[in-house]
C-alpha positions in Angstrom: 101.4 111.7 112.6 102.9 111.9 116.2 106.7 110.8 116.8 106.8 108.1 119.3 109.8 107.7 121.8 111.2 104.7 122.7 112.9 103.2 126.7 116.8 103.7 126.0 117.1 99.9 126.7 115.6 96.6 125.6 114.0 94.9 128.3 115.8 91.9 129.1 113.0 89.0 129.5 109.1 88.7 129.0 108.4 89.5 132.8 110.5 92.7 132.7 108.6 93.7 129.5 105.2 92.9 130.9 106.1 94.7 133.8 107.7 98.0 132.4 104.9 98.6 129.5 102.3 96.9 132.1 102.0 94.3 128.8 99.7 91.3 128.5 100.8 88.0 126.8 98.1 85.9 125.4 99.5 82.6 125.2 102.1 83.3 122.5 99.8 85.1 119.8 98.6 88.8 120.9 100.7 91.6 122.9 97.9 94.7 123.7 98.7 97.3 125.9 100.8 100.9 125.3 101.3 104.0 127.5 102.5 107.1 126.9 105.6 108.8 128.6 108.9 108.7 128.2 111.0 105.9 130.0 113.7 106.9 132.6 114.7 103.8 134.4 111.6 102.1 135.1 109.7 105.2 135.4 107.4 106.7 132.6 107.1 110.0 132.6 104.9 112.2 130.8 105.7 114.4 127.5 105.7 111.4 124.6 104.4 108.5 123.3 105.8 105.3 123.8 104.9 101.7 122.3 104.9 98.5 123.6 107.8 96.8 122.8 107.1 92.7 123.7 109.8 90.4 123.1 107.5 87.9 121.4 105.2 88.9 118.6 102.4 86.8 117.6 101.7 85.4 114.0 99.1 87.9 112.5 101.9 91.3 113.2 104.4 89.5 112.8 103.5 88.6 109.2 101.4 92.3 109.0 105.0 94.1 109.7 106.5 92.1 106.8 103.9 92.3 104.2 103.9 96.6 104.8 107.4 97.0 104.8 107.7 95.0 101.7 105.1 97.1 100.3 106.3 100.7 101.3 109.9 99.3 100.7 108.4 99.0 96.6 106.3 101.7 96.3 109.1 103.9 97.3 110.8 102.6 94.2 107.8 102.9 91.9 107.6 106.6 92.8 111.2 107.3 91.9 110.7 105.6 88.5 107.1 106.9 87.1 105.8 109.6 86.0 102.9 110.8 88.8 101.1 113.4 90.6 99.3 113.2 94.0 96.9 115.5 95.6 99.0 116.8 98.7 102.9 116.3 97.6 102.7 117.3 93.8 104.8 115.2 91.8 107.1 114.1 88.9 104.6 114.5 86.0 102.9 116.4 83.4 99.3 117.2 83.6 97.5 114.1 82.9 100.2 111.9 84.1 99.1 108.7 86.7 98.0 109.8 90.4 100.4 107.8 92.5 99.5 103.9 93.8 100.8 101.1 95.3 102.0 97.8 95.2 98.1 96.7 96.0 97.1 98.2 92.6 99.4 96.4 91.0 98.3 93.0 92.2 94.6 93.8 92.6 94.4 95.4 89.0 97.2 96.0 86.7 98.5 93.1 86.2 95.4 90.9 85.9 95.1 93.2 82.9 99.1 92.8 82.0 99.1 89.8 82.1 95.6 89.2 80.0 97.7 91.4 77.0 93.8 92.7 76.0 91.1 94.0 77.6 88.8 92.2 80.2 85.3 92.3 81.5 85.1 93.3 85.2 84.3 89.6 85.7 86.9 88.3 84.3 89.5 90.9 86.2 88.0 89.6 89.5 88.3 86.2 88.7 92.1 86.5 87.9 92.3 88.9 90.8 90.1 86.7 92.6 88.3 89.5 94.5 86.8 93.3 93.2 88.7 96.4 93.7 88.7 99.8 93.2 87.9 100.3 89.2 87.1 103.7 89.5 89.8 105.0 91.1 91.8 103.4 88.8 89.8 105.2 85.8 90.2 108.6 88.1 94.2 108.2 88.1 94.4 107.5 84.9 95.6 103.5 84.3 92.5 102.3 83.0 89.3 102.7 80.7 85.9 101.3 81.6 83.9 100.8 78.5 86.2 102.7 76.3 86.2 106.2 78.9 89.0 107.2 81.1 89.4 110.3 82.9 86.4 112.7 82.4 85.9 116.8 83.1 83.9 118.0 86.2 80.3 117.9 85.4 80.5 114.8 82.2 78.6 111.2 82.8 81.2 108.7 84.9 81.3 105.3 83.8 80.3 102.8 86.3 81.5 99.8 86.2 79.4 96.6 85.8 80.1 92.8 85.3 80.5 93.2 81.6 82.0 96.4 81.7 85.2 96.1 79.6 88.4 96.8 80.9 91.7 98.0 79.3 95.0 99.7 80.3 95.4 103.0 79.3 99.3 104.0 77.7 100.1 105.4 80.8 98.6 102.1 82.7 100.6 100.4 80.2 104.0 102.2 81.2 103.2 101.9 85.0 103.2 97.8 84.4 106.4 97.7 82.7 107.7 99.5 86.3 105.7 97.2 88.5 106.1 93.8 86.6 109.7 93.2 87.9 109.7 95.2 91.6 108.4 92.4 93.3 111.2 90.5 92.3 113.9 93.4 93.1 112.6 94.0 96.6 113.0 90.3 97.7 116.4 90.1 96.3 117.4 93.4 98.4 116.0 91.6 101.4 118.0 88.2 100.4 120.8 91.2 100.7 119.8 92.4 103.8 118.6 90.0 106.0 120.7 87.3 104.5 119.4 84.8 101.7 119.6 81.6 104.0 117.0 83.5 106.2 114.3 84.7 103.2 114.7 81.4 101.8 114.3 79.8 105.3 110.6 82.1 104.9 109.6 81.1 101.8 109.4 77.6 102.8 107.7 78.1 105.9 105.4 80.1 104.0 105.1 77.4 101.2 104.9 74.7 103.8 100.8 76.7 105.3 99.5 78.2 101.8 100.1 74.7 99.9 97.7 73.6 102.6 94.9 76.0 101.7 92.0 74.1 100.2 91.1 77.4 97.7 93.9 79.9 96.0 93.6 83.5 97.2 94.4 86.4 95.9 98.0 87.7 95.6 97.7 90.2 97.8 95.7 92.0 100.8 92.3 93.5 99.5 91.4 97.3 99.7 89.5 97.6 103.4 89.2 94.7 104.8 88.0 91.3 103.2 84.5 92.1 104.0 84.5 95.1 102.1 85.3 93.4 99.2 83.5 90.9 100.1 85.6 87.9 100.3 85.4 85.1 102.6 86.3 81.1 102.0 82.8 80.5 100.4 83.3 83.6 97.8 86.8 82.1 97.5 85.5 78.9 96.8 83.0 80.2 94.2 86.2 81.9 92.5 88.1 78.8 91.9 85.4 76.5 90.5 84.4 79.3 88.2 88.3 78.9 86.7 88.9 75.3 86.6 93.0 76.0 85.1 94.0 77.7 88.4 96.6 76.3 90.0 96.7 78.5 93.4 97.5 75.1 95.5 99.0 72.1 94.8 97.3 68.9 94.7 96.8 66.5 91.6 97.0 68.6 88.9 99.1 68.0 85.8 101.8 70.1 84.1 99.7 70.4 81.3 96.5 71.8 83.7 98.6 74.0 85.3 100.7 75.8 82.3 96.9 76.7 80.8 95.9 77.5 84.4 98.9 79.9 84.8 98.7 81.5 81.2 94.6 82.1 81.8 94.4 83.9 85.3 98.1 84.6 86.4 98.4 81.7 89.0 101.8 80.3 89.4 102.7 77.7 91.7 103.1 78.3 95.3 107.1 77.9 95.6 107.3 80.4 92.3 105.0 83.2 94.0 106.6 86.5 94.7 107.5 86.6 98.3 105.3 89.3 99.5 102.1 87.2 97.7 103.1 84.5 100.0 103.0 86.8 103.0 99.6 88.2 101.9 98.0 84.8 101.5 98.7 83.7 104.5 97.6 86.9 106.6 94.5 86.7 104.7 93.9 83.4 105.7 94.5 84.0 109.2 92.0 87.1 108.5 89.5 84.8 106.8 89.8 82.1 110.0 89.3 85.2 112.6 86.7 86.7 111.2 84.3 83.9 110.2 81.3 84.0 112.4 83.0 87.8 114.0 81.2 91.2 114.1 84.6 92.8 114.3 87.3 92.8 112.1 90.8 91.8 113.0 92.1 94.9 111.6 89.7 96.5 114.4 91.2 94.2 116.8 94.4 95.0 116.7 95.5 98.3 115.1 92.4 99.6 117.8 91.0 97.7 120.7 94.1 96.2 121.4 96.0 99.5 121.8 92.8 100.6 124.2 92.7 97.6 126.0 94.5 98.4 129.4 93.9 101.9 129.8 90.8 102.7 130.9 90.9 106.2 130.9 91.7 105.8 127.4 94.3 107.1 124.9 94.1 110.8 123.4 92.9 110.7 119.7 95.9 112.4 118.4 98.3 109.5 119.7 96.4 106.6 117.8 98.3 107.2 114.3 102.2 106.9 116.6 100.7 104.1 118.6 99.7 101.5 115.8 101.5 102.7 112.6 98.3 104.0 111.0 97.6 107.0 109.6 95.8 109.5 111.0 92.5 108.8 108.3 92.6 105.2 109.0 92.9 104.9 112.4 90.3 107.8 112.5 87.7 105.3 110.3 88.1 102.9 112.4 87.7 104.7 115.6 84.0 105.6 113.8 82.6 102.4 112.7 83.4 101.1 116.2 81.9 104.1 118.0 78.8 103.1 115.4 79.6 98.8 117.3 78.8 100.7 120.7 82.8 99.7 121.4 84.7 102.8 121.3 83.4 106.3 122.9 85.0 109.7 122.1 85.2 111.4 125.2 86.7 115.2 126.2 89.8 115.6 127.5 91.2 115.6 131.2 90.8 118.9 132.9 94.3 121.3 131.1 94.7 118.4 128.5 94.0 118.9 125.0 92.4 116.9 122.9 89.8 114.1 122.4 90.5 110.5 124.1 89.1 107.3 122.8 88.4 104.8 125.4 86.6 101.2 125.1 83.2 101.2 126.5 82.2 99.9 129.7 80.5 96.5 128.7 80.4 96.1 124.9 84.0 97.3 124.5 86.0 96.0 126.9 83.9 92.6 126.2 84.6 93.0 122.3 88.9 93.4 123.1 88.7 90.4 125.5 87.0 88.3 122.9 88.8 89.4 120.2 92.2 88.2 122.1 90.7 84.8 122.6 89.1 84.5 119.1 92.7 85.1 117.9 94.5 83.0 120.1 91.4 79.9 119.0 92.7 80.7 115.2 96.0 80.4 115.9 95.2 77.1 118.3 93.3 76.0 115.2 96.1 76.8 112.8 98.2 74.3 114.9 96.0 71.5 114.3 95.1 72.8 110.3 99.0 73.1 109.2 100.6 71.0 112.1 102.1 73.1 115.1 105.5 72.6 113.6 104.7 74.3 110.5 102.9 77.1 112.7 106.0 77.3 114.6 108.8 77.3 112.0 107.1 80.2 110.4 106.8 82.2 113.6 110.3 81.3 114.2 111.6 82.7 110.3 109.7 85.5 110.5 111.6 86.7 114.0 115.1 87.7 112.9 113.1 89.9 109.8 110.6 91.3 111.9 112.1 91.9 115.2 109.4 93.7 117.1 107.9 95.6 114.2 109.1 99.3 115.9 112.1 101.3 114.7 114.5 100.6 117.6 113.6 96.7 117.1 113.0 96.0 113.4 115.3 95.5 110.9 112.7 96.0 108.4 112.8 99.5 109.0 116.2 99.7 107.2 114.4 99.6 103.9 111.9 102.1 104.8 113.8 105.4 104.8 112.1 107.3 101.9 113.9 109.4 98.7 114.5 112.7 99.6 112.3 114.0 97.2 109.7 111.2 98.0 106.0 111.5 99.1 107.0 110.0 102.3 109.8 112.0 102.8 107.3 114.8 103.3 105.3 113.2 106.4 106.8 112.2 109.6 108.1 108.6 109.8 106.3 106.1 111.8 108.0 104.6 114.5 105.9 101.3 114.5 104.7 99.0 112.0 100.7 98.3 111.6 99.6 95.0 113.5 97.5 94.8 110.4 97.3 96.1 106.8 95.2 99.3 106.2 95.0 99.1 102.7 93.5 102.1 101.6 90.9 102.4 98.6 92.9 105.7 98.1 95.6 104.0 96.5 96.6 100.8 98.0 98.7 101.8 100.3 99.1 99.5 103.2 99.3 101.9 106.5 96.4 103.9 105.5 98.5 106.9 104.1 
């Protein structure tokens, strides 16, 4: 992943930002452009890559930048206290111990299964979960069994999971709950630390104040892909929650009695007791969910790719994707194909003496796919104001700004939680200097910027 460099001062107002990173604001929801150089006075010159620093963020980074650093923030400390082995960085195990995950793992498997205390049929792990995930990976790294098989040798049958597959933990799944079960909980309280408890409590009620307003629970945290891939939308939602009557994912009329059964049954809790980063999740997805109803394009397409492509017509080299958005190299680069595959992006050779591939919006259906996307997201938002109230919408913009800053290095105080064990897997990669506008939560272990 390329470093990115950032202008040796903060522009002062909007119109000085807009006109140094030639930035675009969309009413108050979506900043696109970037351009690379390096920033002497006002003038960019060439040599490194530089990001768009805006001095407003809208809704769907600004809550993308928390849920990710909360995320890499507790996976960091998972790695330092299991026993695991990865495919590039080695690890802290013997042979047979876990292959490393993430905080998505936990919440989208384990501890539907921890908190069952016995095994579960793959329904009955999505309805806790309240959407699929990736079962066989989880067999492959060795946390869980499906029908009674775990890991097998090169060449032996695979299990494949079905509906009334039967799920279990293994021992080592087991261990790797106890470690997960009480992070969630020991990240916020370093952030009550560091960013001051008045202000994360100020967040959790803002956050309280949109998802006790959703008319369906969702799930705890963002989904592997994109909700598409896992093929959840409001109506799948929907179909979720009737199928467990006890759960107690929003508010309303239900009794203390209801809701204790609910809560032991599938893992639901109310809203004000949710971990802090489920509250994040929920609402991103929702905002997801809003976005892309009726859309060919994802969000995540939106704006971790078109958006960065937007204003550059001659478009950006290939290699400078991963600095510019926060995403790894793989993600960005799956992306970049299934929107070549929309007829949005083209690959194209380099300049004459430049090296490397550029990736530029096409003529029509790409430039027409960025513009729309802006306005679909700036609609959602619109919407959200009448949904949740625009004072609600507002007050959770506004509690998210001293956290978030302007989700880059130089700007973010969220970065203060990101700087890896030395021994650590992402000690070993180069440090991004931005945070993802959206989660790219890979189905190679969760993690949440595509690593």
């Amino acid at each position: 992943m390329n470093t990115a460099s950032f202008p040796a001062r903060t522009p002062s107002s909007i119109d000085e930002t807009r006109t140094l990173f030639r930035g675009r604001l969309t009413g108050s929801s979506v900043w696109a452009p970037l351009r690379t150089g390096t920033v002497v006075g006002n003038k960019v010159c060439p040599g490194a890559v530089v990001v768009s620093v805006p001095t407003v963020l809208g809704l769907a980074p600004q809550l993308s930048a928390a849920v990710v650093a909360f995320t890499i923030e507790a996976d960091n400390e998972f790695e330092q206290r299991v026993q695991h082995i990865t495919t590039r960085y080695g690890g802290s195990g013997e042979r047979g111990a876990v292959w490393l995950s993430s905080l998505a793992m936990w919440f989208n498997c384990l501890r539907g299964l921890d908190d069952a205390g016995t095994g579960l049929t793959v329904a009955e792990l999505e309805r806790r979960v309240r959407m699929s995930t990736n079962l066989d990976g989880m067999r492959r790294w060795g946390y869980v069994t499906i029908d009674g098989l775990g890991r097998v040798k090169r060449g032996e049958p695979k299990p494949r999971p079905k509906s009334e597959s039967m799920l279990a933990l293994t021992r080592r799944g087991r261990a790797a709950a106890e470690i997960w079960r009480p992070l969630p909980g020991e990240i916020e309280s370093r952030w009550r630390e560091r960013f001051d408890a008045g202000a994360v409590e100020r967040l959790r009620a803002a956050l309280v104040a949109v998802v006790s307003q959703l008319d369906v629970p969702l799930p705890d945290f963002m989904p592997i892909g994109s909700a598409r891939w896992v093929g959840l939308s409001w109506a799948a939602a929907r179909e979720l929650a009737a199928a467990m009557p006890g759960d107690v994912g929003h508010s309303g009329d239900a009794t203390g009695a209801r809701n204790a059964a609910g809560a032991a049954r599938t893992g639901c809790v109310r809203e004000k007791d949710l971990a802090l980063v489920s509250l994040l999740s929920r609402v991103l997805l929702a905002l997801a969910l809003d976005y892309e109803d009726g859309a060919k394009l994802s969000l995540a397409m939106q704006l971790n790719c078109l958006r960065v492509l937007a204003d550059d017509r001659e478009g950006v080299a290939q290699r400078e994707l991963p600095s510019l958005t926060g995403v790894s190299e793989e993600a960005i680069s799956g992306l970049v194909n299934r929107l070549v595959e929309a007829g949005c992006v083209e690959v194209v050779p380099p300049p004459c003496g430049a090296r490397g591939k550029r990736v530029r919006l096409t003529a029509e259906r790409g430039v027409r796919a960025a513009d729309r996307g802006r306005q679909r997201l700036q609609r959602t938002i619109d919407g959200w104001g009448e949904r949740f109230g625009t004072g609600a919408v507002a007050e959770l913009s506004d509690a998210l700004a001293p956290i978030v800053g302007d989700c880059t290095r130089t700007g973010s105080s969220l970065f203060a939680g990101l700087v890896p064990p030395d021994d650590g897997l992402r000690a070993k990669t180069r440090r991004p200097d931005v945070l993802p506008w959206f989660p790219m939560v890979t189905h190679r272990g969760g993690f949440p910027d595509g690593s």
